[in-house]
C-alpha positions in Angstrom: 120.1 131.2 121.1 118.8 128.3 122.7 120.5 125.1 124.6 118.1 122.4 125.4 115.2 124.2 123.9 115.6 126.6 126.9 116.3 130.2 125.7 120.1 131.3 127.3 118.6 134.0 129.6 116.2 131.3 131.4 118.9 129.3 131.7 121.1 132.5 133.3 118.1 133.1 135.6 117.9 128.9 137.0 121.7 129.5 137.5 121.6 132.8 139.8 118.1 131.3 141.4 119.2 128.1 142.1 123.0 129.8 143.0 121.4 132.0 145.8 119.0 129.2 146.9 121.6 126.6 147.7 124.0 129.0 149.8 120.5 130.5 151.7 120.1 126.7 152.5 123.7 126.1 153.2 124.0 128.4 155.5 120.7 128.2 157.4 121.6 124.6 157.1 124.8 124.9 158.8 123.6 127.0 161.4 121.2 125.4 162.9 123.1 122.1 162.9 126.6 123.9 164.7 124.8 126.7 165.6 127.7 129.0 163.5 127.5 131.3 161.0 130.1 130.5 158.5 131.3 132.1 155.3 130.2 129.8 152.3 131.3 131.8 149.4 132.5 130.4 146.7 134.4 132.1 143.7 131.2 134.1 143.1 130.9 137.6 144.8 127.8 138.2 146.3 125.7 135.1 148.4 125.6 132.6 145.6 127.2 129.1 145.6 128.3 128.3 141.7 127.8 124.9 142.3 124.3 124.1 143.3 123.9 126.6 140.0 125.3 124.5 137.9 124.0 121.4 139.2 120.3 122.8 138.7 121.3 123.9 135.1 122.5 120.4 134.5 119.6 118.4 135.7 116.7 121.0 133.9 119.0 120.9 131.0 119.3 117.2 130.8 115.7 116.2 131.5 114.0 118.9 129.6 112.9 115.8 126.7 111.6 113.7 129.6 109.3 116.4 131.5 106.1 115.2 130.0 105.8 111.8 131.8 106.4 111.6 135.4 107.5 108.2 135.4 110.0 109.2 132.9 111.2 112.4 134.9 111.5 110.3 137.8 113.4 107.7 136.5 116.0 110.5 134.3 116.1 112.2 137.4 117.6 109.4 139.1 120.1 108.1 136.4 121.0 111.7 136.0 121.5 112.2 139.8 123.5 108.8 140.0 126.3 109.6 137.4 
């Protein structure tokens, strides 16, 4: 089964890469700007952050008919990122 023309597994594996990457920078983010270590957990268990997930999900998903021009990818990119 595919969504996008991107097979449901990739698409699980963005979502859990992109998850962990966005709370790793969250967090290393946070503490060197207040110098804290906070919890940033979201409704996941483990150190992932659903929403940065989702948002890469949405933006590979959505641009996956414009990644052969860069101009093109550029310019989705931003209309996508502006909604």
């Amino acid at each position: 089964m595919k969504i996008a023309g991107i097979s449901i597994w990739r698409i699980f594996a963005y979502f859990i890469i992109y998850s962990f990457l966005g709370f790793i920078i969250e967090t290393t983010y946070a503490l060197i700007m207040y110098g804290v270590l906070e919890s940033r957990q979201s409704f996941l268990y483990g150190p992932f952050c659903a929403i940065y997930g989702l948002g890469a999900v949405l933006m590979i998903c959505s641009l996956k008919k414009v990644d052969k021009s860069v101009h093109a990818l550029f310019i989705g990119g931003f209309l996508v990122r502006a909604e």
